[in-house]
C-alpha positions in Angstrom: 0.3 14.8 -69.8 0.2 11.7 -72.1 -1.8 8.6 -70.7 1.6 7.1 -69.8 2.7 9.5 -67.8 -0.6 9.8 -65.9 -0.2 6.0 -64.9 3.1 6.3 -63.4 2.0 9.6 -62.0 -0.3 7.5 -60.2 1.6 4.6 -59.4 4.2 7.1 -57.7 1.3 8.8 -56.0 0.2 5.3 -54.7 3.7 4.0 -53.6 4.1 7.7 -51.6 1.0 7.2 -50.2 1.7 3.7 -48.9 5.4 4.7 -47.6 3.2 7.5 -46.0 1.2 5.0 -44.4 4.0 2.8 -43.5 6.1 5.7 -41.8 3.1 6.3 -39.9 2.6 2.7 -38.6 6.4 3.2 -37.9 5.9 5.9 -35.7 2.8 4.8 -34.0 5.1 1.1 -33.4 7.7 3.3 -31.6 5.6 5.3 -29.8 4.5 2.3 -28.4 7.8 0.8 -27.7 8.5 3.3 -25.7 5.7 3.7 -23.5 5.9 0.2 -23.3 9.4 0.8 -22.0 8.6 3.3 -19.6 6.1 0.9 -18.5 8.4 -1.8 -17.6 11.0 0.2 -16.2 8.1 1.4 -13.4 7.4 -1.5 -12.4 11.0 -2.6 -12.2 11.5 0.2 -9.8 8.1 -1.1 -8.0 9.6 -4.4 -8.1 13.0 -3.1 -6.5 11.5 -1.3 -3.9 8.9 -4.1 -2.8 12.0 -6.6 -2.6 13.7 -3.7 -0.7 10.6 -3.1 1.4 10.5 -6.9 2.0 14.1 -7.9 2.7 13.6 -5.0 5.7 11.1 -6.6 7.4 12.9 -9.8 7.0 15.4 -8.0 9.2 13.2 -6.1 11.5 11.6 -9.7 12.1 14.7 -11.3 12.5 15.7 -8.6 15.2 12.6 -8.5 16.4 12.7 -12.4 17.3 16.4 -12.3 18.0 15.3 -9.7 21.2 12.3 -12.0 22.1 14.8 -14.8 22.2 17.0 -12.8 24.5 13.9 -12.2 27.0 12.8 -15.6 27.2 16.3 -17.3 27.6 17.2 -14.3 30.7 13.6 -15.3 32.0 14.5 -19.2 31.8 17.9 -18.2 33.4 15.6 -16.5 36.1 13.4 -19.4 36.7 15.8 -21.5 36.8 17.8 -19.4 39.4 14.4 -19.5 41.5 14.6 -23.4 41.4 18.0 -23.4 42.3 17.8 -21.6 45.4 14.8 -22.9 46.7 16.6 -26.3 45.8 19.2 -24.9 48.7 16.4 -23.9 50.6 14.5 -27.0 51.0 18.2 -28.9 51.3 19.0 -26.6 54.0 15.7 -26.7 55.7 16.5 -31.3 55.6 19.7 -30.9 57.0 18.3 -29.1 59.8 
């Protein structure tokens, strides 16, 4: 092999090598990109089922407090009933 052909020898052996290198970085890149992928698609699910987990409460709480709400106004209807009739009791009881 003459002395010119030893140099581009080389330079092709270099240039492989560093598209060798490059593919490599290429797939390492990728590899990343996907996990990094799979990554954010977890927690996207996470973050679905934490809003989904969140906006249930919400409406047990809601319930929840619409039930209490329910007790205290029939309670208030019952105090208010007491009043009422010991209203008539005490007029009745004047009249007399």
């Amino acid at each position: 092999m003459s002395h010119e052909e030893e140099i581009v020898s080389e330079e092709i052996s270099s240039e492989l090598e560093a598209a060798e290198e490059v593919a490599a970085a290429s797939e390492e890149a990728a590899e990343e990109a996907a996990e990094a992928s799979e990554e954010a698609e977890e927690a996207a699910e996470e973050a679905e089922e934490a809003a989904e987990e969140s906006q249930e409460e919400a409406s047990e709480e809601e319930a929840s407090s619409e039930e209490e709400s329910a007790v205290e106004a029939e309670e208030s209807e019952e105090v208010a009933e007491e009043a009422a009739a010991e209203e008539e009791a005490a007029e009745g009881e004047a009249t007399e």
